[in-house]
N, C-alpha and C positions, 0 to 999 in steps of 0.2 A: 115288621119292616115292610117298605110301601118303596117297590122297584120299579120305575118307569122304563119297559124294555121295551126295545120297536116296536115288540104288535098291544104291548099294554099302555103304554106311551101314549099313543094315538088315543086309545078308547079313554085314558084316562080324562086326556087337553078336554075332549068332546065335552065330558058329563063338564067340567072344572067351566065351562063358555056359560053355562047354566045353574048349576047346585056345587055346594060344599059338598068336598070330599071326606067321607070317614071311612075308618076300618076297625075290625075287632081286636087290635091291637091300643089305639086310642091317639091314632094319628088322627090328623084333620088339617084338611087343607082348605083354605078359603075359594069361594068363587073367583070366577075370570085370571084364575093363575096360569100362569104360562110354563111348563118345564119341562126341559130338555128329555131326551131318553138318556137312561146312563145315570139319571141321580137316584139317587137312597135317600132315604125318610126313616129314620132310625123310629122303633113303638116307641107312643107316649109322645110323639114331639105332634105340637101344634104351632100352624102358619094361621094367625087370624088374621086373616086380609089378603088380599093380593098379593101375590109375588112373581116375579119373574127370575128363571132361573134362563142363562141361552149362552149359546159358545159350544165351541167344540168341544171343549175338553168334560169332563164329566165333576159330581157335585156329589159331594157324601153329608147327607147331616146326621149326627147321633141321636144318642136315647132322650127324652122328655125336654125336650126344647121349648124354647114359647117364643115366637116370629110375632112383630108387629104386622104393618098393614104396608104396602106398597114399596116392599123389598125386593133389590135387584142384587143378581147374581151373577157375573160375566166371567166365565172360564175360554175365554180367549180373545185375542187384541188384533186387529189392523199391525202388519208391518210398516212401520215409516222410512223403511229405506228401498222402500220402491218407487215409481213417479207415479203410478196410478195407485188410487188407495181405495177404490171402492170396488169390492167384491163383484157386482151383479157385472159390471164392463167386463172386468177379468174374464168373467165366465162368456160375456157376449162372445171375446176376441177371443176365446180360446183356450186364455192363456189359465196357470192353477192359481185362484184365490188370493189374494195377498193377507193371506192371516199368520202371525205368528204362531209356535206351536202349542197348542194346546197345556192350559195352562189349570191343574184339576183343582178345584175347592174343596174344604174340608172342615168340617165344623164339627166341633168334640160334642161333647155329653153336656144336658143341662146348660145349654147356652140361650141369653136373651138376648135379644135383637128387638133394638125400639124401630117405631115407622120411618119409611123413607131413608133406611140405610142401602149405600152401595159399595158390595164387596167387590175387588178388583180381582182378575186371573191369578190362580198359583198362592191365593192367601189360604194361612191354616188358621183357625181358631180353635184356641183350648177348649179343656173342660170346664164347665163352672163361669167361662165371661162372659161380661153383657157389654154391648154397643151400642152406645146410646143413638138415641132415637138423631136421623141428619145425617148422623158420620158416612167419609168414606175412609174403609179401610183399605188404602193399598198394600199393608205387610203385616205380616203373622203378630199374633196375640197370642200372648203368654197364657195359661191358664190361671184361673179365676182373677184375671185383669179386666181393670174397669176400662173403657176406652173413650174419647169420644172426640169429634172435632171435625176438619178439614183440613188437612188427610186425618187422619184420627191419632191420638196419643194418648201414651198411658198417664191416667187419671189419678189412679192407686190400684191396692190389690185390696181384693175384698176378704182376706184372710192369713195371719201370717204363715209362713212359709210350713211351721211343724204340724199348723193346720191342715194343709193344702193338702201335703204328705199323707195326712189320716184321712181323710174323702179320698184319694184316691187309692190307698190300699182297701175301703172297704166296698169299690168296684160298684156301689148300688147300683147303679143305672143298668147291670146284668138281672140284679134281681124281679122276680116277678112280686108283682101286687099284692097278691097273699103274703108273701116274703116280707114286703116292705111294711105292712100292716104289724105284725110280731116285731120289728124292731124300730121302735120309734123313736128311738134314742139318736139316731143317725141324723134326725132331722130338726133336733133339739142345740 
């Protein structure tokens, strides 16, 4: 798991301006990614490309993900029942922020993400969905739902339901490599 906390946060942005990020777990994050402090990178999950993650609120993704290229993540919004709606003024005059509250993202296990998708604050995504490559999601995704569009909608499901049930009781995404090598049935 790949934690961007204040003081690792920072050192992370730095190298990610210049080189892909890896880890011994088999995360990997593309150059010039942008991510908040406060998100999680569940092992096994790969960001190929750029992404920005930014908002207040914070960003969970799970185990062995696969991220397209030039993915945004916004975990909080502008209020629009204020007269001034842009932050930096607020802060000149004084006044606090005009941002709604904090709105956290969450992305299950083994989720695809095609390029140039925008997920909107407070969205969950299941286990096992993909978003196709464009969409914006602004509301929660069922697991292993196909999605895709503007705003995005469900496509089909990519397994029926007594399926779904059996991926998720048999938890892999917990399991380690070794593990998952000895039972290859799971992936059959």
């Amino acid at each position: 798991m790949l934690v961007f906390s204040k003081n690792k946060g920072k050192w992370y942005r730095f190298l990610l301006k210049f080189k892909n990020l890896t880890d011994a777990t088999g995360i990997f994050v593309g150059k010039k990614s942008n991510i908040i402090d406060g998100t999680i990178i569940g092992d096994g999950s790969r960001i190929n490309g750029k992404i920005i993650i930014k908002g207040n609120g914070k960003c969970e993704i799970g185990k062995f993900c696969a991220f397209g290229d030039e993915i945004r993540i916004i975990t909080s919004n502008h209020k629009i029942t204020t007269i001034n709606l842009q932050i930096a003024l607020s802060k000149k005059l004084g006044f606090s922020p005009s941002i709604d509250d904090k709105k956290n993202v969450f992305i299950g296990h083994n989720v695809w993400i095609g390029d140039r998708v925008l997920i909107m604050p407070g969205v969950t995504i299941g286990n096992g969905a993909i978003i196709g490559a464009g969409s914006v999601v602004t509301k929660n995704v069922p697991n292993y739902a196909v999605v895709a569009g503007v705003p995005s909608k469900l496509i089909r499901y990519r397994f029926e339901k007594s399926k779904q049930d059996e991926i998720e009781d048999t938890r892999w995404w917990d399991l380690t490599l070794q593990e998952l090598k000895h039972k290859p049935k799971i992936f059959q």
